[in-house]
C-alpha positions as CSV (number, residue, x, y, z in Angstrom):
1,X,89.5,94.1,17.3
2,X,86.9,95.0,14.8
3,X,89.0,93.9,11.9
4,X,89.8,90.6,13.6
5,X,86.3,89.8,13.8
6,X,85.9,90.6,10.4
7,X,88.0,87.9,9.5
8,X,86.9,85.4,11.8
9,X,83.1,86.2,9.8
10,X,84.4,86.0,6.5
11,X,86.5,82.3,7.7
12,X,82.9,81.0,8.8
13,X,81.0,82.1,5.5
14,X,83.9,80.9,3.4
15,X,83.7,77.0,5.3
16,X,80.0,77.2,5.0
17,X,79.7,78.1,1.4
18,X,82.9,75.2,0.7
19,X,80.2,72.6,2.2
20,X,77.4,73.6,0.5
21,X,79.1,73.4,-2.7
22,X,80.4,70.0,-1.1
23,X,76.7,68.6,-1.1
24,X,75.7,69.8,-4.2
25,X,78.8,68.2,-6.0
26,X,77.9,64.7,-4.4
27,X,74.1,65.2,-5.0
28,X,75.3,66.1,-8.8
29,X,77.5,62.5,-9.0
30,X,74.4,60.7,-6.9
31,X,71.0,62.4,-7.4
32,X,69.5,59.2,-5.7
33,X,71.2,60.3,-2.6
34,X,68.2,62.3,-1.1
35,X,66.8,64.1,2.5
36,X,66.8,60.9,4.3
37,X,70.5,60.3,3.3
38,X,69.8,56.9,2.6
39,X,71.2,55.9,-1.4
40,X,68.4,54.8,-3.9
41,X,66.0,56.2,-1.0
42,X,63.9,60.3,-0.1
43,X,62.0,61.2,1.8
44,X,59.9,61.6,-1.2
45,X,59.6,58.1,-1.9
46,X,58.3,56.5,-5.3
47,X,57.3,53.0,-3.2
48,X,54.1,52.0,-5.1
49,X,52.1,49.3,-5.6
50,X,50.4,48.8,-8.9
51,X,47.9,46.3,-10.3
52,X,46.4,46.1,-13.2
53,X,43.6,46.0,-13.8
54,X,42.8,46.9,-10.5
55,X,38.9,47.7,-11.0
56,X,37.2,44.8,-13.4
57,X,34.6,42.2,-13.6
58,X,34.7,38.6,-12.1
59,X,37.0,36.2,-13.8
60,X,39.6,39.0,-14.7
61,X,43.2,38.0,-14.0
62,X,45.5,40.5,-13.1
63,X,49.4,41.6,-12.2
64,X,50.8,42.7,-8.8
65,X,53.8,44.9,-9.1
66,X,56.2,46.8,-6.6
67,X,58.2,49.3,-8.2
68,X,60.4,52.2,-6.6
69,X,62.8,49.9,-4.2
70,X,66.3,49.8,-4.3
71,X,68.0,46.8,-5.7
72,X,67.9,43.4,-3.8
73,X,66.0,45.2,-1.3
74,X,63.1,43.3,0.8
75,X,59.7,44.3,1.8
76,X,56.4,42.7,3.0
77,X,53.3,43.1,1.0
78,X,49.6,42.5,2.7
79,X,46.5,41.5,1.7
80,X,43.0,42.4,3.8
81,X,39.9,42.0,3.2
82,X,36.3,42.2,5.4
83,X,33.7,39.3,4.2
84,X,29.7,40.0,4.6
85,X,30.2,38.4,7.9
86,X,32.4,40.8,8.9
87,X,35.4,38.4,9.1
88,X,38.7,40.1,8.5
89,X,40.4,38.0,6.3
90,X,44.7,38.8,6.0
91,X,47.3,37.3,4.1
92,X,51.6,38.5,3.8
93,X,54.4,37.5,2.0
94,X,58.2,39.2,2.4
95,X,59.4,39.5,-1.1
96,X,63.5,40.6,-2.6
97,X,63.5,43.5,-5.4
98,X,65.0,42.6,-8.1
99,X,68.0,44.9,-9.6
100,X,65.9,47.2,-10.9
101,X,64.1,47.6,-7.6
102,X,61.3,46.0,-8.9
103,X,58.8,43.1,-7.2
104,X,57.1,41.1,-9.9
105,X,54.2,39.3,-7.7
106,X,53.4,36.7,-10.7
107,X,57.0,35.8,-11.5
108,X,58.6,35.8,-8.1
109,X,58.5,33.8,-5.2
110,X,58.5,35.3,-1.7
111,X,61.1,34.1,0.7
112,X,58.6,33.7,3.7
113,X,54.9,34.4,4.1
114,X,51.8,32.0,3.6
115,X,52.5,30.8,0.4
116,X,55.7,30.2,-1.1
117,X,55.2,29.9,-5.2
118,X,55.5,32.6,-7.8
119,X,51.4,33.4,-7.6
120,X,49.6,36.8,-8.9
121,X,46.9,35.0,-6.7
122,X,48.6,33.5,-3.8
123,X,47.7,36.8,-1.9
124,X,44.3,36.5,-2.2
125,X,44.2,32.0,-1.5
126,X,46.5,32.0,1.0
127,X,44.0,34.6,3.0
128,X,42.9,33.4,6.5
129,X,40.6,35.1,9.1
130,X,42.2,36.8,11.7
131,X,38.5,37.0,13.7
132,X,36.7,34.0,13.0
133,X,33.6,33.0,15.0
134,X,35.1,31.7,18.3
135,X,31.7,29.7,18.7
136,X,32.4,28.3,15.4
137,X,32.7,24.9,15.1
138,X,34.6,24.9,11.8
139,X,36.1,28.1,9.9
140,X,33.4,29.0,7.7
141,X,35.3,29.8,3.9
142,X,35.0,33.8,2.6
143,X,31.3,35.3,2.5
144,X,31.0,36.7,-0.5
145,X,29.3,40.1,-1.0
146,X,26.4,39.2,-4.1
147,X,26.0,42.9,-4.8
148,X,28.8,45.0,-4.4
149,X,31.8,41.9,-5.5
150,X,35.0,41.9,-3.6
151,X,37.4,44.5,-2.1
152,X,40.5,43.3,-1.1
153,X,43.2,46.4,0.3
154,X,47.1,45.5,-1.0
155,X,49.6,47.6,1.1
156,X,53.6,47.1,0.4
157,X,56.2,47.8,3.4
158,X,59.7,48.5,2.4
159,X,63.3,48.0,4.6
160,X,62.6,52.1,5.9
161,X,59.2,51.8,6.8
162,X,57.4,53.5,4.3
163,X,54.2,52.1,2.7
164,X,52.1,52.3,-0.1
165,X,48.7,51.0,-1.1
166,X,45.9,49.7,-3.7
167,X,43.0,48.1,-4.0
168,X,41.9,45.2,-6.4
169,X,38.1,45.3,-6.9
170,X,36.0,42.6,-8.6
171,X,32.3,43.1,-9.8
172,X,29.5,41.2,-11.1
173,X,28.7,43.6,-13.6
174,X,31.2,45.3,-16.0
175,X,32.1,49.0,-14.7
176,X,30.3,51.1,-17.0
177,X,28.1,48.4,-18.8
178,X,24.5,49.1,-18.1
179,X,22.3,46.1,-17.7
180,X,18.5,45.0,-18.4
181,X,16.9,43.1,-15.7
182,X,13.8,41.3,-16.9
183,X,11.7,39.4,-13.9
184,X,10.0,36.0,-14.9
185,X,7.2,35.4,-12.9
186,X,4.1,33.4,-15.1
187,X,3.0,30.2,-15.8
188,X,4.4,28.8,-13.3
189,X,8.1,30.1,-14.0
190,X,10.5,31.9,-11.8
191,X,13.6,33.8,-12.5
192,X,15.7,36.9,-13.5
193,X,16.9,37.5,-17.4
194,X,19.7,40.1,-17.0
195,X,21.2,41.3,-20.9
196,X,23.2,44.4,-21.9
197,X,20.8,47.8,-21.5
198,X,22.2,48.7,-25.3
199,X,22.3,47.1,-28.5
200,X,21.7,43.0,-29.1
201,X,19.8,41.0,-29.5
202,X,22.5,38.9,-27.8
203,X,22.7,35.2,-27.6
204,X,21.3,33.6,-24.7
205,X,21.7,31.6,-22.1
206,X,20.3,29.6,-19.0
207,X,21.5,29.1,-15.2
208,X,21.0,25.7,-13.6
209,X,21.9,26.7,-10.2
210,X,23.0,22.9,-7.8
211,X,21.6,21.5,-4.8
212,X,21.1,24.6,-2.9
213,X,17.9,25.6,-5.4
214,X,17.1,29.1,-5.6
215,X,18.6,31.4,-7.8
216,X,21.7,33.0,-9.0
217,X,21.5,36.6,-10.1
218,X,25.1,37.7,-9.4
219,X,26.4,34.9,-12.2
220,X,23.6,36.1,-14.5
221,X,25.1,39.8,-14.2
222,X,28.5,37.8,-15.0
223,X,27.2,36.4,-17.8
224,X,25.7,39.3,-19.7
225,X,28.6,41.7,-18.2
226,X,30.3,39.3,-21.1
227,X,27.7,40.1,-24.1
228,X,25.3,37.4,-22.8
229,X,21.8,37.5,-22.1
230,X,21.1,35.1,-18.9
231,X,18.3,33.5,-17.7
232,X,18.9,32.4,-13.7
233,X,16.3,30.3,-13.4
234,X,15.3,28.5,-9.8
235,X,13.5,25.4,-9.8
236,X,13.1,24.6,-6.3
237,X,13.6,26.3,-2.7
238,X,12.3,29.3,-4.1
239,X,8.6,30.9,-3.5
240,X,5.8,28.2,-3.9
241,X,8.3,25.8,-6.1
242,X,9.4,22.6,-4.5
243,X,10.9,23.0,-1.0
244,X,13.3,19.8,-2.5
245,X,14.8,18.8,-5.0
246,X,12.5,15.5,-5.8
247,X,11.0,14.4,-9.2
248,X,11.7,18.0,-10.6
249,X,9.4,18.1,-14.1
250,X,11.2,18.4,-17.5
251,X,8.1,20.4,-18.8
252,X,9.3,22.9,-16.6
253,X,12.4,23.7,-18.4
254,X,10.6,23.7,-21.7
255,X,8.7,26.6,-20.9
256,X,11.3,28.2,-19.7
257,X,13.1,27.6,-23.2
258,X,10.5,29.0,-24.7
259,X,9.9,32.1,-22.6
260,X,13.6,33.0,-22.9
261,X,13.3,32.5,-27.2
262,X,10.2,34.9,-27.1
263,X,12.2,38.0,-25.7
264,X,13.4,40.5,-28.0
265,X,16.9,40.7,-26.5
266,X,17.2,37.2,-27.2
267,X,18.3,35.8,-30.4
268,X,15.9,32.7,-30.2
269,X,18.5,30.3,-32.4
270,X,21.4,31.2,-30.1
271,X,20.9,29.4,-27.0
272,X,23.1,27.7,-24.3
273,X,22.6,26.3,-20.9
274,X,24.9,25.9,-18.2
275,X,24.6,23.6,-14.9
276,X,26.7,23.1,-11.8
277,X,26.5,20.1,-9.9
278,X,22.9,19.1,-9.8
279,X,22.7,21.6,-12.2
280,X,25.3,20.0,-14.7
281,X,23.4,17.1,-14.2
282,X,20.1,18.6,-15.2
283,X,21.9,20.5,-17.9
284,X,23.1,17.4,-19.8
285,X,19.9,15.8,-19.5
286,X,17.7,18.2,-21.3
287,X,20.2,18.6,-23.7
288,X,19.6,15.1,-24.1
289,X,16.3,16.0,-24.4
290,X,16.2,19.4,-26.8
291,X,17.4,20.3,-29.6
292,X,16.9,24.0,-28.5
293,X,20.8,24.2,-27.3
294,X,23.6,25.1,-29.4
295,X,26.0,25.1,-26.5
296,X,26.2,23.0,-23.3
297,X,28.3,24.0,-20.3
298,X,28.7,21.2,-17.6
299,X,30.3,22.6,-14.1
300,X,31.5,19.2,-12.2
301,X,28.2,17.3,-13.6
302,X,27.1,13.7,-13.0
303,X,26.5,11.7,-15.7
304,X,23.6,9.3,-14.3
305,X,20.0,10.8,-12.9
306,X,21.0,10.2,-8.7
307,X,18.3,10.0,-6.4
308,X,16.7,13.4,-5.1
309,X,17.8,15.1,-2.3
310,X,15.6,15.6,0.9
311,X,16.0,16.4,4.4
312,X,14.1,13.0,5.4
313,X,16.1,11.0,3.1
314,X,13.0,10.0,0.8
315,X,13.8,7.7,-1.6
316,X,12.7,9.6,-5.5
317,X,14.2,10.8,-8.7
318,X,16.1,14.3,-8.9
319,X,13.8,14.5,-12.0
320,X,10.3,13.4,-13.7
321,X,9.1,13.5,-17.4
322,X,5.5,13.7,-18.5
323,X,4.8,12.3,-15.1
324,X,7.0,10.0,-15.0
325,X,10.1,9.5,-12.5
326,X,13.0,9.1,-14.4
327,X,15.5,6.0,-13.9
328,X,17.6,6.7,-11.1
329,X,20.8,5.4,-9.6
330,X,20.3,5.4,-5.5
331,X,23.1,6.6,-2.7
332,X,24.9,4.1,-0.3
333,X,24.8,5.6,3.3
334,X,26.1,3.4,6.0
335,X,25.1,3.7,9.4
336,X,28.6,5.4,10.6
337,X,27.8,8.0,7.9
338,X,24.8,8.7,9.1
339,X,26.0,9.5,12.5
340,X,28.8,11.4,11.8
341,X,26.2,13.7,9.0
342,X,23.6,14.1,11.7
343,X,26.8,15.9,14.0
344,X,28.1,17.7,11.6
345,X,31.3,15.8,11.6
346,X,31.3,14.4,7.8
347,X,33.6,16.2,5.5
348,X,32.9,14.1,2.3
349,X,29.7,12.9,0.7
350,X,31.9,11.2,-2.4
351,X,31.4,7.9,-1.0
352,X,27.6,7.9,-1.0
353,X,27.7,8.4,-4.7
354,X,30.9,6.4,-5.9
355,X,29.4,3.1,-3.6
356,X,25.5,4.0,-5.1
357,X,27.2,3.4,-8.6
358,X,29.6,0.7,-7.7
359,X,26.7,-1.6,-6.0
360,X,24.0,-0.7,-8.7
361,X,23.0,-3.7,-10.8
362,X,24.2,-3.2,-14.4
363,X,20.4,-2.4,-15.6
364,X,19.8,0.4,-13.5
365,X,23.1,1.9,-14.2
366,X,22.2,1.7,-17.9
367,X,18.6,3.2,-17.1
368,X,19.7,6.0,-15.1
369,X,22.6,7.1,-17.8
370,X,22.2,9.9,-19.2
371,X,22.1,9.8,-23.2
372,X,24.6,12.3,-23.8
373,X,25.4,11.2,-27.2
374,X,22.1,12.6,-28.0
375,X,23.2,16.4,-27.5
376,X,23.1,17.8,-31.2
377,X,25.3,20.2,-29.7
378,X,29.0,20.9,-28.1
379,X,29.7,20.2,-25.2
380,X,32.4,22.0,-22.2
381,X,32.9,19.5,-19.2
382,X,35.0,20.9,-16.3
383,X,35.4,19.1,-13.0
384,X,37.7,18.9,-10.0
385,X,40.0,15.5,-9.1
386,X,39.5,16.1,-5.7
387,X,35.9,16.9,-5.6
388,X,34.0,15.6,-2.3
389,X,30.5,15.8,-3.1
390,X,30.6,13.7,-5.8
391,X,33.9,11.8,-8.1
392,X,32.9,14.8,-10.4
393,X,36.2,13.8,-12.8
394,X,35.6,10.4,-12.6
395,X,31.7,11.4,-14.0
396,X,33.4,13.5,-17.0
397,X,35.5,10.5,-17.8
398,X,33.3,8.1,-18.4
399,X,31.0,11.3,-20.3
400,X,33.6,11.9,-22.2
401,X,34.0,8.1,-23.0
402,X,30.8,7.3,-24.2
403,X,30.5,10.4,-26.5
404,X,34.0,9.1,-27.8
405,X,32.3,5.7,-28.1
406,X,29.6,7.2,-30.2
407,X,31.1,9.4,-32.6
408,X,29.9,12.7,-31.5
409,X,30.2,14.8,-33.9
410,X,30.0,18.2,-32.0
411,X,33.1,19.5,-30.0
412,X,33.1,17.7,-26.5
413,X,36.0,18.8,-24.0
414,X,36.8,18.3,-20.5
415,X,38.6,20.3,-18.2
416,X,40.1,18.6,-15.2
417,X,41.8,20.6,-12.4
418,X,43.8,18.7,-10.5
419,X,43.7,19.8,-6.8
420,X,40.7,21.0,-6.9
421,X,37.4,20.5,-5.4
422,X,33.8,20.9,-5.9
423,X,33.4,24.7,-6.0
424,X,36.4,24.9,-8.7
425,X,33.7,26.2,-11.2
426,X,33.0,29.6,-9.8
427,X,35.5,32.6,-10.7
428,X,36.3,32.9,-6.5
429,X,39.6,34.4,-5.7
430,X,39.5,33.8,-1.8
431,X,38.8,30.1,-1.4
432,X,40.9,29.2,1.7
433,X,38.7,27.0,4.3
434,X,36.4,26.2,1.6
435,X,37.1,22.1,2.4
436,X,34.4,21.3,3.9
437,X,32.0,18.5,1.3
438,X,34.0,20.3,-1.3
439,X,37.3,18.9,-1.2
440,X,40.3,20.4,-2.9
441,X,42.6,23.1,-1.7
442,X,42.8,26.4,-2.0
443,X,45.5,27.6,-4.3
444,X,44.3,24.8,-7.0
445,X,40.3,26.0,-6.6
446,X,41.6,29.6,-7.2
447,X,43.8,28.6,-10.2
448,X,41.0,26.3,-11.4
449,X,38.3,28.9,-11.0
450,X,40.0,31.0,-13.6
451,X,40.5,28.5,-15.6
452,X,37.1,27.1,-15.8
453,X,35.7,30.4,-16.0
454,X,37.9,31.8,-18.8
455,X,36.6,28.6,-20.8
456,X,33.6,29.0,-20.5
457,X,32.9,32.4,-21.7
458,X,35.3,31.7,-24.8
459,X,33.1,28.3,-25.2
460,X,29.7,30.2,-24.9
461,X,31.1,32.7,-27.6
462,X,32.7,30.6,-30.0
463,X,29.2,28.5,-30.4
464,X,26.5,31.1,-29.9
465,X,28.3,34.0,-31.9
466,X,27.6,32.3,-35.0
């Protein structure tokens, strides 16, 4: 009896030790074949998400990749981020590996999500806020944090279930740059000079922020995280300045040239300015007006001095000059406008300034032109062909035209992104619901943004470096 059992042990441990050598054999042919018994797949899994550069200033582009899937195999990447306003903004797109189990975001498109083009950023301009204001009357575009940049969380799903994560940050100021921040408060003069804490002097350059006054201390720290030393300079809406923006003095901006020039960190014969909107319309005329700039950046400018803006629709220039209001061209509202403005219904203010210039007698158009061929320097134009505020393209066409007409001597270039609207100038990332008196749409205002961006700090360089 005892021997039979003896037997029956040694049957058992000779089956058991057949299989194991059974498993090891296939594992040997098929190491990919791992604890979850799935091929190409473990329970260990090497689903990542990588992209690079993950942490980096404004303006940087990047690469979204998906690596550790099995061939042809599909999963669903995310994008989430939480605005200043505490919207949750969410974005997904289902995505096929390639043979090498690999998802190339910025060479692929995705078979289904919301947006359907091979896009590094179609993640981030296809977001939409899962939360928005219910009391809302329109979706209010991405609140931007002005100090800490944008944080937007990237998780990839595959076939099994299993997830992975990364985060793409974007500052104002380089990671590991330190900067200088030098208040100007005198004479009259306010603002913020932000420059690189070490070496210099560095060229410099000043911020002509648009129709919202004020000033603009996150694109200064852009600026001089790029080996700039920039001025944001408010002119009205900002402490005991102008509460509008009507018969703005020229002298203003003088002093302001000068005060920049006087600082050490400054190199005085290295100077640019650059101007969005109003500010690209203020920008070309005192370059029209100084020979103090060696550089002149235009972000979807006017040509012409309009009227100024005011909350009781005065009637004044945007700008005067020693006391003088300058020639201006003057808005057409119609009554229907008017009304639809005063409920908040109005989506585009193009009109006002494309009838203003169509209606103007010939004289006053040629008044209120800004001299542009007058610039002793070069000159970067960018606008958007579906700008809503104002025909911004249509502006740097006829810019561009009459320094053609001229002879200017000096580099002059314009930058027109089609599809995009009024806010195409600024390095944003997230710019879905962003319509509203802007115009455009999102994935061209993103791809335009980079653009413009990219230009201009190449521009900026190329002219002040010398």
């Amino acid at each position: 009896m005892k021997r039979k059992k003896h037997h029956l042990f040694l049957r058992k441990t000779v089956l058991v030790s057949a299989a194991i050598l059974l498993a090891l054999a296939i594992l040997a042919l098929n190491p990919a074949i791992g604890k979850t018994g799935i091929p190409g797949k473990s329970m260990e899994s090497n689903l990542r998400i990588i992209i690079d550069p993950a942490d980096q200033i404004f303006g940087t582009s990047f690469s979204i990749t998906v690596v550790g899937l099995r061939p042809d195999e599909q999963a669903t990447i995310k994008a989430r981020s939480t605005d200043t306003s505490r919207i949750i903004w969410e974005s997904s797109a289902v995505f096929k590996a390639n043979k090498k189990g690999i998802i190339d975001v910025g060479k692929q498109a995705p078979l289904s999500g919301d947006y359907s083009d091979a896009d590094t950023l179609g993640l981030l301009w296809s977001m939409k806020p899962k939360n928005p204001n219910p009391k809302a009357r329109r979706i209010a575009p991405y609140s931007f944090d002005k100090v800490n940049g944008l944080t937007v969380h990237v998780t990839v799903s595959d076939s099994d279930g299993q997830t992975s994560t990364a985060r793409i940050r974007r500052y104002y100021q380089m990671l590991g740059v330190g900067l200088t921040r030098i208040p100007l408060e005198q004479d009259g003069l306010y603002g913020f000079l932000h420059y690189p804490a070490s070496g210099g002097p560095y060229p410099g350059v000043i911020i002509l922020g648009g129709s919202n006054g004020g000033l603009y201390e996150w694109l200064a720290q852009a600026f001089a995280s790029n080996g700039l030393a920039a001025l944001t300079l408010a002119y009205f809406n900002y402490q005991d300045l102008p509460q509008e923006l009507m018969n703005i003095p020229m002298e203003y901006f003088y002093k302001a040239v000068a005060w920049i020039k006087s600082q050490k960190a400054v190199k005085p014969d290295s100077l640019g300015v650059v101007g969005g909107s109003k500010g690209a319309e203020l920008a070309l005329l005192l370059g029209s007006k100084s020979d103090d700039f060696k550089a002149v950046v235009a972000w979807v400018p006017s040509g012409y001095v309009w009227q100024g803006i005011s909350n009781t629709m005065k009637l004044a220039s945007s700008w005067s000059h020693n006391g003088q209001s300058l020639p201006y061209i003057r808005g057409v509202v119609t009554q229907e406008d008017m009304a639809k403005y005063m409920k908040g219904d109005m989506d585009s203010v193009r009109k006002f300034y494309a009838l203003g210039l169509e209606q103007a007698d010939q004289a006053t158009v040629e008044q209120a032109t800004i001299p542009v061929e007058k610039i002793k320097a070069p000159i970067l134009l960018v606008s958007g062909a579906d700008d809503q505020t104002w025909p911004s393209a249509e502006f740097s066409d006829a810019i561009m035209e009459r320094l053609k007409k001229h002879q200017h001597p000096y580099e002059h270039k314009h930058i027109r992104c089609e599809g995009s609207g009024h806010m195409v100038f600024l390095p944003y990332f997230i710019t879905g619901h962003n319509r509203f008196m802007n115009g455009g749409n999102a994935r061209d205002d993103a791809r335009g943004s980079l653009i413009s961006w990219t230009e201009t700090i190449a521009f900026l360089h190329r002219y002040l470096n010398r």
